[in-house]
BAFI-3210 file (N, C-alpha, C; in Angstrom, 3 decimals, decimal comma, padded with zeros to 6 digits):
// residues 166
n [1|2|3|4|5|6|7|8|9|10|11|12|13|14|15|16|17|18|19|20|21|22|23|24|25|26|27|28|29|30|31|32|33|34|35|36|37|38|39|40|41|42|43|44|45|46|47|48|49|50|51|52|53|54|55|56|57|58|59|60|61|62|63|64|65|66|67|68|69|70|71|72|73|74|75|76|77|78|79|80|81|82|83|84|85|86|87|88|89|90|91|92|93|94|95|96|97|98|99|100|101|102|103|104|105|106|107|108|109|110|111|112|113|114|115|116|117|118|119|120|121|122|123|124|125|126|127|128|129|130|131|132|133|134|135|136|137|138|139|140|141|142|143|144|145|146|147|148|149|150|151|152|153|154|155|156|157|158|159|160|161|162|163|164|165|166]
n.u [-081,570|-079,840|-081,109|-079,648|-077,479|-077,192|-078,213|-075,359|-073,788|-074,027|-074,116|-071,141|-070,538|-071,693|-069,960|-067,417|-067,510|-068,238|-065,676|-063,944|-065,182|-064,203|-061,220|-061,417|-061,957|-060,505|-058,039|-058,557|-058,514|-055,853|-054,804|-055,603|-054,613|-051,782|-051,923|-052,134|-049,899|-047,972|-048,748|-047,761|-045,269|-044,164|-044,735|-043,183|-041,140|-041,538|-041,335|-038,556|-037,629|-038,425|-037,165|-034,912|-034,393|-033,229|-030,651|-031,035|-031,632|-028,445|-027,430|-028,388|-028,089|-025,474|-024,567|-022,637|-020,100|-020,870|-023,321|-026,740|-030,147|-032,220|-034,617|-037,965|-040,150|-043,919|-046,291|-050,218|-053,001|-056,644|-060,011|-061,718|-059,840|-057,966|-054,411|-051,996|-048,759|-046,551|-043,802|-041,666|-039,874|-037,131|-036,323|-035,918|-034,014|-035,127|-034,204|-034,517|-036,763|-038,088|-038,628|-040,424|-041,641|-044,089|-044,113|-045,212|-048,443|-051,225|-053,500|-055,726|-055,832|-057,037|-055,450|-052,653|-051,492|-050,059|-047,294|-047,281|-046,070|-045,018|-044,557|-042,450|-043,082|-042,150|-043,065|-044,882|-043,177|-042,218|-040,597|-037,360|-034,889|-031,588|-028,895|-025,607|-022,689|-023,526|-024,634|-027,380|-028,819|-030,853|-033,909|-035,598|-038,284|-037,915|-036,357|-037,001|-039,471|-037,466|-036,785|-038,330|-038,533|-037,365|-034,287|-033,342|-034,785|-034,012|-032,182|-032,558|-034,216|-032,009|-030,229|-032,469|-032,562|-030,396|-028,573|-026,815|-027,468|-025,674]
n.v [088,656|090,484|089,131|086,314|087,417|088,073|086,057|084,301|086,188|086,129|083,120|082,631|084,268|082,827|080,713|081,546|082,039|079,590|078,489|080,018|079,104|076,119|076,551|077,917|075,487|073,751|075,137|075,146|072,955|072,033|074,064|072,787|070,293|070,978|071,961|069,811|068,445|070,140|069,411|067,185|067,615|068,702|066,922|064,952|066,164|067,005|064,323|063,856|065,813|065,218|062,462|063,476|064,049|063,860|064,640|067,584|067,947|067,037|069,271|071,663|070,678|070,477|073,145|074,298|076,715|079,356|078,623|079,300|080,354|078,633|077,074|075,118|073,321|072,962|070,507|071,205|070,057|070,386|070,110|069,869|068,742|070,307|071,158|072,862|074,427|075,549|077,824|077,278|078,962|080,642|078,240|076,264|073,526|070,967|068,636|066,388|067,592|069,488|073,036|075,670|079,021|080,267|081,203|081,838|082,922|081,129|080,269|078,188|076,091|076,266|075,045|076,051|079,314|082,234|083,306|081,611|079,674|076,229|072,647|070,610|068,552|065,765|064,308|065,999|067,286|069,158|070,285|071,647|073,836|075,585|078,354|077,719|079,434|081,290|079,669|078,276|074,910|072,662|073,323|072,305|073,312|075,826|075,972|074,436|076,480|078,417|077,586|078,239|080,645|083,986|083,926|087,083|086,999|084,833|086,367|088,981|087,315|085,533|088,229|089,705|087,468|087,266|084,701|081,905|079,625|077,838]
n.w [-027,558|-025,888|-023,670|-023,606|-023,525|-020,403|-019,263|-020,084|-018,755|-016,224|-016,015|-015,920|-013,933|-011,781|-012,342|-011,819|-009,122|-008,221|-008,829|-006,710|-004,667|-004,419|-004,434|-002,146|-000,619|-001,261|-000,187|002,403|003,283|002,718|004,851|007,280|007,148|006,984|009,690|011,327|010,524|011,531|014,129|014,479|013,794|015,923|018,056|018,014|018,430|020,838|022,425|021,969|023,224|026,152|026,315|026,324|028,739|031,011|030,153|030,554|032,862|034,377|033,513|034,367|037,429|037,480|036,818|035,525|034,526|032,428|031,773|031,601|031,669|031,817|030,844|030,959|028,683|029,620|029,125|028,791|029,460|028,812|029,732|027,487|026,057|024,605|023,784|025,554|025,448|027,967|028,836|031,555|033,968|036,005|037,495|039,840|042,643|044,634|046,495|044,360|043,135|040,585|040,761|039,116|037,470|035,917|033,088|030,394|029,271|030,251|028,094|027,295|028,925|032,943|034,706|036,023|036,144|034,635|036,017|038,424|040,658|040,444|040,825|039,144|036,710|035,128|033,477|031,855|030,501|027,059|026,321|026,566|027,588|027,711|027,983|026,539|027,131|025,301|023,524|021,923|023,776|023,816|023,277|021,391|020,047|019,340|018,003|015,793|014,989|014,374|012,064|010,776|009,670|007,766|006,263|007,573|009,284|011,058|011,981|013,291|015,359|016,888|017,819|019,443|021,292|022,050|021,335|020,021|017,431|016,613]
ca.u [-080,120|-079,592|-081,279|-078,788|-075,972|-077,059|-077,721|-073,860|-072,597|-074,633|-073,325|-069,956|-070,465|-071,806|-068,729|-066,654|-067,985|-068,078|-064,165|-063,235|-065,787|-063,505|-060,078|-061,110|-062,113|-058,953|-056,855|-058,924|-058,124|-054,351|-054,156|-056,001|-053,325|-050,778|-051,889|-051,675|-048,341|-047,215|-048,589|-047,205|-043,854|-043,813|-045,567|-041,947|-040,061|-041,795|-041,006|-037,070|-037,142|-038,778|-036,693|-033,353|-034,485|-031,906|-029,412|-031,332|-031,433|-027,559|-026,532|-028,557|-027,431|-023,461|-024,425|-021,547|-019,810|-021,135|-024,276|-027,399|-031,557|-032,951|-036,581|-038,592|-042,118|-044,538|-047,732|-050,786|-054,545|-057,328|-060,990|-061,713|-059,033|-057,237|-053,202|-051,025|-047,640|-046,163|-042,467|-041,470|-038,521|-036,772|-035,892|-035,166|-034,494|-035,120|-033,934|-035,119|-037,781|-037,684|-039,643|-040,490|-042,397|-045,249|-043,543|-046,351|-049,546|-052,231|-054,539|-055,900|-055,659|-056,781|-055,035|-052,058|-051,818|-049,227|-046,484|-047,436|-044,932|-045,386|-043,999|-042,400|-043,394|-041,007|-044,017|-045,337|-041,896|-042,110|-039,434|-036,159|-033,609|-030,451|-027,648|-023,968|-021,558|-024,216|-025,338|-028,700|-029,013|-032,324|-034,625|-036,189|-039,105|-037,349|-035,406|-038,141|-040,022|-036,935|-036,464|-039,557|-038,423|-036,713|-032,515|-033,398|-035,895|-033,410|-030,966|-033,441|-034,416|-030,697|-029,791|-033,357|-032,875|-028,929|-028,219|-026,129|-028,602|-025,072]
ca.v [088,741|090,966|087,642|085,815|087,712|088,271|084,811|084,090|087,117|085,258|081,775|082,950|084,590|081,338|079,327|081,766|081,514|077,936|078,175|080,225|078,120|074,876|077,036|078,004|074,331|073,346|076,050|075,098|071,786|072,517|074,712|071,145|069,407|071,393|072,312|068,033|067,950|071,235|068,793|065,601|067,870|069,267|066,210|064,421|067,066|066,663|063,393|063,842|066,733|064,249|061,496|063,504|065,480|063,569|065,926|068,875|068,022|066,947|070,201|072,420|070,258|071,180|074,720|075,133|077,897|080,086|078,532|080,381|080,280|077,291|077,009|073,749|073,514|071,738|070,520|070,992|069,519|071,003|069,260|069,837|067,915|070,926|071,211|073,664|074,355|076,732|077,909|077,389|080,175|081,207|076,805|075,536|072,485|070,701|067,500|065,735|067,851|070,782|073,860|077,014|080,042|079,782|082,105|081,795|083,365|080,058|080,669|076,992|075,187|076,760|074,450|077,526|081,003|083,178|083,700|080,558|078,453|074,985|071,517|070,442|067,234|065,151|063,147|066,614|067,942|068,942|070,976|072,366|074,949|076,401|078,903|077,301|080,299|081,996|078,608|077,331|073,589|072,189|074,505|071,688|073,890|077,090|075,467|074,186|077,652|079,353|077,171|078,730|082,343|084,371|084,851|088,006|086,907|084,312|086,831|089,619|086,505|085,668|088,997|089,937|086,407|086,922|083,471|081,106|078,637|077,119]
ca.w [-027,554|-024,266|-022,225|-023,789|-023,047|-019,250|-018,614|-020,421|-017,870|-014,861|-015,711|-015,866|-012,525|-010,922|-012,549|-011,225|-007,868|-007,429|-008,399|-005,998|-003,190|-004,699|-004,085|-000,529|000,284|-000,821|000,589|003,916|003,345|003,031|006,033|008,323|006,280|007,998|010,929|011,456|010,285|012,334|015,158|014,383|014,227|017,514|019,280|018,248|018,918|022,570|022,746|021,797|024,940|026,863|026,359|026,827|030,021|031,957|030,167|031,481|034,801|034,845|033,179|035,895|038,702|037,760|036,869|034,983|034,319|031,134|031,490|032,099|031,143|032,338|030,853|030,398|028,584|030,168|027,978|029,634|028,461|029,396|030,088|026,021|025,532|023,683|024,481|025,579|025,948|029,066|029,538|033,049|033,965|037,385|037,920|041,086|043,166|046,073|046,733|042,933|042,741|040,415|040,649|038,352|037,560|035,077|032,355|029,085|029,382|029,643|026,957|027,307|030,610|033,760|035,482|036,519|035,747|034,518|037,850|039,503|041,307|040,071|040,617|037,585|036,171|034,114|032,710|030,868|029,434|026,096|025,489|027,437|026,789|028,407|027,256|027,105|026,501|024,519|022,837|022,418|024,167|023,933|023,179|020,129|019,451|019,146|016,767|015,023|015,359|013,801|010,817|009,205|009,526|006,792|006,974|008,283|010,953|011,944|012,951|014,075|016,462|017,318|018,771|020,460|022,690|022,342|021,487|019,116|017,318|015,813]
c.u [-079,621|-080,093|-079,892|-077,645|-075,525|-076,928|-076,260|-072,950|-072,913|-074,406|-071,781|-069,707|-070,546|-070,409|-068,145|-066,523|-067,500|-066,504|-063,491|-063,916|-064,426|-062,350|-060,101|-061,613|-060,854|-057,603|-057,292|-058,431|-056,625|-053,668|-054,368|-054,609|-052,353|-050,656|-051,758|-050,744|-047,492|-047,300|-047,955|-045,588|-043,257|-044,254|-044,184|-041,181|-040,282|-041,223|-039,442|-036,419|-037,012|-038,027|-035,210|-033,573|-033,932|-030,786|-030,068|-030,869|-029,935|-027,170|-027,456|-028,922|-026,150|-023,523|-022,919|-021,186|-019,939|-022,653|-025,681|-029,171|-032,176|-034,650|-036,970|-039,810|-042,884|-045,652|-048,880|-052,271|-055,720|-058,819|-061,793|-060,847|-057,519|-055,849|-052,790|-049,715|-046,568|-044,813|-042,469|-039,721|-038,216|-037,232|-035,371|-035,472|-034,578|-035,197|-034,015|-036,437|-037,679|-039,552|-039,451|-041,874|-043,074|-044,463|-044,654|-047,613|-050,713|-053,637|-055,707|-056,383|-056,016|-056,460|-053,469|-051,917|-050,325|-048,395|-046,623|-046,019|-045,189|-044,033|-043,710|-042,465|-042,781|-042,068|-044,433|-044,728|-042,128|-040,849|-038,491|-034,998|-032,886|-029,538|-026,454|-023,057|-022,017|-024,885|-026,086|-028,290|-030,210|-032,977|-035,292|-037,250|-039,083|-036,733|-036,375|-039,218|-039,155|-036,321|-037,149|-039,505|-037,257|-035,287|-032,584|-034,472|-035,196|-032,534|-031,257|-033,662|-033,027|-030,358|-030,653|-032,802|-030,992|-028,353|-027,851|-026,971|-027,339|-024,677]
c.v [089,277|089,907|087,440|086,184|088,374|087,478|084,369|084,901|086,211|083,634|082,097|083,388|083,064|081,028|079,878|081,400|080,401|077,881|078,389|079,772|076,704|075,354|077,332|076,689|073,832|073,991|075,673|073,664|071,655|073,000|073,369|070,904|070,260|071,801|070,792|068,243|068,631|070,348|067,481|066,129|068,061|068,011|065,364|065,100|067,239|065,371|062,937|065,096|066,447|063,128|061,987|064,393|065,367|064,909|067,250|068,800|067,774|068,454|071,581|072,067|070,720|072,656|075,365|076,585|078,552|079,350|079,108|080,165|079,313|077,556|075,048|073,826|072,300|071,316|070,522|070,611|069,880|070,207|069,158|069,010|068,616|070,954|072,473|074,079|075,413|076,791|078,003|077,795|080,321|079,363|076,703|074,048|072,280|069,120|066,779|066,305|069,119|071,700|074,938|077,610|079,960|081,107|082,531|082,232|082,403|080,712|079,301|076,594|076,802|076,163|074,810|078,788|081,484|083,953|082,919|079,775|077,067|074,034|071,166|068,805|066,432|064,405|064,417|067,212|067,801|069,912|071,135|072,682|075,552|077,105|077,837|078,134|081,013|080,815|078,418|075,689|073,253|072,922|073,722|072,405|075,260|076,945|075,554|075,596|078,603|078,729|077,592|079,898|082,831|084,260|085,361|087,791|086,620|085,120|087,782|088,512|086,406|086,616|089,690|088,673|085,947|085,297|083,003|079,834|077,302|075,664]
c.w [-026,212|-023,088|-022,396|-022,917|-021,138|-018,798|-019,058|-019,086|-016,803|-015,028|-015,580|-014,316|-011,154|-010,940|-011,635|-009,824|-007,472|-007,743|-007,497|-004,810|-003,157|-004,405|-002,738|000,076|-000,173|-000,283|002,008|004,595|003,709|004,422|007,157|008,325|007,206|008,694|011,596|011,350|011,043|013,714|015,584|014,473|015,749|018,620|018,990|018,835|020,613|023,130|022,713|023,605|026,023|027,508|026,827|027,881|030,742|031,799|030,763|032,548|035,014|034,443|034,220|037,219|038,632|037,586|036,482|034,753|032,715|030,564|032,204|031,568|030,767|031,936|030,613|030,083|029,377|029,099|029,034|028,759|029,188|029,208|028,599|025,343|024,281|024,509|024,390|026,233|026,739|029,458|030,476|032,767|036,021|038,397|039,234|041,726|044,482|046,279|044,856|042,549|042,342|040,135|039,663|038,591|036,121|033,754|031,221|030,053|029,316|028,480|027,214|028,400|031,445|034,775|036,192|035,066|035,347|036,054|038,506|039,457|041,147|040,370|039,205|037,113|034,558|032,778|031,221|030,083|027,925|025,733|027,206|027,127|027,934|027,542|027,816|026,147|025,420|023,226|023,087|022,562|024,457|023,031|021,251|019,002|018,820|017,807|015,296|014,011|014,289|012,357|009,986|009,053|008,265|007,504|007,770|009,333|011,315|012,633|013,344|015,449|017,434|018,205|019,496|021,911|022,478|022,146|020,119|018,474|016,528|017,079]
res [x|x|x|x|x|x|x|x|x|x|x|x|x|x|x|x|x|x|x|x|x|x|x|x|x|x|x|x|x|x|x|x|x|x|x|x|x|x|x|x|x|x|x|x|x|x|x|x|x|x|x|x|x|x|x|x|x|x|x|x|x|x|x|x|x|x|x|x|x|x|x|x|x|x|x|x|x|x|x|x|x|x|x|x|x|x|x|x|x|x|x|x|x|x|x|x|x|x|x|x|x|x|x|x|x|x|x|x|x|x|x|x|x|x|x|x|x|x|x|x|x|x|x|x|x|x|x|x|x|x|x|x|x|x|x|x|x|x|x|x|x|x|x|x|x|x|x|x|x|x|x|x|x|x|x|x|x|x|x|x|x|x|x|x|x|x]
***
């Protein structure tokens, strides 16, 4: 009777087991699953930044008035083939050719560093953001970024980076 009822405790243990092996292959599965879809979001959302980067460049060529914080991401790919994506801050031009300052920390690419002066390349734009009058303009991924935060993140976020997401 005491076999019995050890092997009963020790199959029960197995089962259990293998349920929760079958719950973390599909919770592992899940997270794949949306770490794909997190990329399939943002790799449009590159391609919408991309496609309207004209408006960047006209709206810090006029340098209007009440506008202010010129960034653009670049994407960069590294010899793994893994991506990553680098705010460029402190914009300038020269003739049609714009420059910035490496703003993001590369984690990825050592193809620049954190403070480098870079050529900016229209081809690798994935994102780009300016203030207008305390409005966000551009800034796709931010957007993106702040749709998954609580109420209260969104407006913790809001008045850390001072800005209007309306």
């Amino acid at each position: 009777m005491k076999k019995t009822i050890i092997f009963a405790f020790l199959g029960l243990i197995i089962l259990g087991s293998c349920k929760d092996s079958r719950e973390n292959a599909v919770d592992a599965y899940k997270a794949v699953d949306k770490q794909k879809q997190e990329e399939i979001i943002l790799d449009s959302l590159g391609q919408v930044a991309n496609s309207s980067f004209a408006d960047f460049r006209k709206a810090f060529a006029e340098q209007k008035e009440g506008t202010s914080n010129f960034f653009v991401k670049e994407k960069y790919v590294n010899d793994a083939n893994r991506e990553e994506h680098l705010w460029i801050r402190d914009i300038t031009a020269k003739g049609d050719t714009l420059y910035g300052v490496v703003d993001s920390k590369p984690r990825v690419t050592n193809k620049v560093k954190h403070n480098d002066t870079i050529v900016i390349d229209p081809a690798r734009i994935s994102d780009w953001m300016y203030y207008d009058n305390g409005k966000l303009v551009g800034g796709f991924s931010l957007r993106y970024e702040r749709s998954k935060l609580s109420v209260e993140e969104q407006k913790e976020f809001d008045e850390k980076y001072n800005v209007s997401f309306e």
